[in-house]
C-alpha positions in Angstrom: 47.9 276.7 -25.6 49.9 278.3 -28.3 53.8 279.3 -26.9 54.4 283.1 -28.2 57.5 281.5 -29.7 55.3 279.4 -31.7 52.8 282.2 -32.3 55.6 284.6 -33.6 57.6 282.0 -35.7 54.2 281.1 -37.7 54.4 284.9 -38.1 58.1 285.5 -39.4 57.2 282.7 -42.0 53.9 284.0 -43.2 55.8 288.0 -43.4 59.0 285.9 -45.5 56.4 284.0 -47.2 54.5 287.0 -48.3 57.4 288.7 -49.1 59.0 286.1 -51.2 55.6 285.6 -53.4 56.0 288.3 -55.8 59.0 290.0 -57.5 60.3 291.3 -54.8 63.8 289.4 -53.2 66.1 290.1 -50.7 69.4 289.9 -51.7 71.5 287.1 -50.0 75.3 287.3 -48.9 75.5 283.1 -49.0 79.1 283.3 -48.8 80.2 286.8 -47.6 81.8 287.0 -45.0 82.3 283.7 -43.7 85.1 281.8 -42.8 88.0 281.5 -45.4 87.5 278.4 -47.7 89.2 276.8 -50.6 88.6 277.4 -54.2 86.9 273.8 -54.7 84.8 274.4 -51.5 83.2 277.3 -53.6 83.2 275.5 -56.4 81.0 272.6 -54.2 79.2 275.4 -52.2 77.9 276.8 -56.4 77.3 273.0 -57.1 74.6 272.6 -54.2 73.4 275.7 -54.3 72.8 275.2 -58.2 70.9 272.3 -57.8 68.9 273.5 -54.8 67.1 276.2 -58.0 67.4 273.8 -60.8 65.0 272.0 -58.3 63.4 274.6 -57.3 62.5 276.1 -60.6 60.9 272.1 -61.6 63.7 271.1 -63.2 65.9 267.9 -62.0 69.3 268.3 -60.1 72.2 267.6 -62.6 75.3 266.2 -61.7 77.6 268.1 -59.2 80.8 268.0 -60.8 79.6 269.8 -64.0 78.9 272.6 -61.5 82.1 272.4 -60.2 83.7 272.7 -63.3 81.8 275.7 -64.0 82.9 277.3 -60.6 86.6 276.3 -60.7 87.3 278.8 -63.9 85.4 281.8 -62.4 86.6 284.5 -60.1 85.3 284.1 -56.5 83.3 287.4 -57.2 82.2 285.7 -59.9 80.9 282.6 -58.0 80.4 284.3 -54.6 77.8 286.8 -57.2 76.2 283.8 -58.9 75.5 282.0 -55.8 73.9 284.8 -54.5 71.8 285.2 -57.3 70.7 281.7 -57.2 69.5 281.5 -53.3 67.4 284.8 -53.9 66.0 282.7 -57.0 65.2 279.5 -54.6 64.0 281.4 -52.2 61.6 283.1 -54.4 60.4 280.0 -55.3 60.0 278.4 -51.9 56.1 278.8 -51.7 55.1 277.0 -54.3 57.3 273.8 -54.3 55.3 270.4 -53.5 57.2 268.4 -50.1 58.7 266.1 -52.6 61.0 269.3 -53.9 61.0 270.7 -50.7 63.2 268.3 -49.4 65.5 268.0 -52.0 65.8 272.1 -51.8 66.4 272.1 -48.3 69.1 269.1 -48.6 70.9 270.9 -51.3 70.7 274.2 -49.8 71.6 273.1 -46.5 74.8 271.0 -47.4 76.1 274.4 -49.4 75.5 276.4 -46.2 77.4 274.0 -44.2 80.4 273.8 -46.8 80.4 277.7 -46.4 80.7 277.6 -43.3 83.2 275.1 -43.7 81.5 273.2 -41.2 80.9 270.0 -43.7 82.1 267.2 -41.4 79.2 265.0 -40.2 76.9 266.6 -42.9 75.9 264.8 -46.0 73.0 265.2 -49.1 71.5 261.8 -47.3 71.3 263.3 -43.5 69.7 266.3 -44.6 67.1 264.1 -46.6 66.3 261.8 -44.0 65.8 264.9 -41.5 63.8 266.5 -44.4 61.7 263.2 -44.7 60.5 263.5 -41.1 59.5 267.4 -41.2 56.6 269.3 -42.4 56.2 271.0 -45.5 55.9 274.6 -43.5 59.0 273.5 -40.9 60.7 272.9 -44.6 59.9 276.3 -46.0 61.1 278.4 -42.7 64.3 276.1 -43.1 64.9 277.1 -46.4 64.6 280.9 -45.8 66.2 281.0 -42.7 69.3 279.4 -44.5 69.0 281.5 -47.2 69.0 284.5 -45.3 71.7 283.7 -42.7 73.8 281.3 -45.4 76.7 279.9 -43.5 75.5 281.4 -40.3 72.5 279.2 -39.3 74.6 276.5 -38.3 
């Protein structure tokens, strides 16, 4: 027997999925709101988050601190602006991405959401790959979405 939880959570997914497989994106607040953080948290939270679409969008994840550098001579507005811009992009692309990028997405998103939070102690790039590794492709996706919708919140 199927637990209405269950039942309604294959639902949410399949209504974000749909949503998400056109044009059409929601626009994310990744880091408004949240709990004050430094400038180079930013800067790390743009660098995860950047890597998340570059993988995302078939490309390969480039090296963090170029990111960084990027982020450290913008305006938070600037950042806080391209970083949502960047989640609505992943997110958009979420559907279509094999479990090999899946993971990777979800372990670069997720270690940016937790930095926003400014909850990064205990998390790391490897933990959120080795939780990936042992997940489905679908329990992925909802991941994804639901940290891209609720940024620093979901944790």
């Amino acid at each position: 027997m199927v637990s209405l939880r269950h039942f309604a959570g294959q639902l949410l997914v399949l209504g974000v999925m749909f949503f998400f497989s056109g044009n059409a994106q929601a626009q994310t607040y990744f880091l408004t709101g949240g709990p004050e953080i430094t400038q180079e948290q930013r800067a790390n939270v743009f660098a995860y988050v950047k890597n998340a679409w570059q993988i995302a969008d078939g490309k390969s994840a480039t090296d963090l601190e170029a990111h960084r550098r990027w982020a450290r001579g913008q305006t938070d507005a600037v950042v806080n602006g391209e970083v949502d811009y960047l989640v609505d992009q992943t997110m958009a692309k979420v559907r279509r991405l094999g479990r090999d990028r899946l993971q990777q997405v979800f372990a670069y998103i997720k270690q940016g959401a937790v930095i926003a939070g400014n909850m990064e102690e205990g998390h790391s790039l490897e933990t959120h790959l080795n939780w990936a590794s042992e997940q489905s492709e679908d329990t992925l996706r909802t991941e994804i979405v639901r940290i891209a919708l609720a940024g620093y919140k979901a944790f």
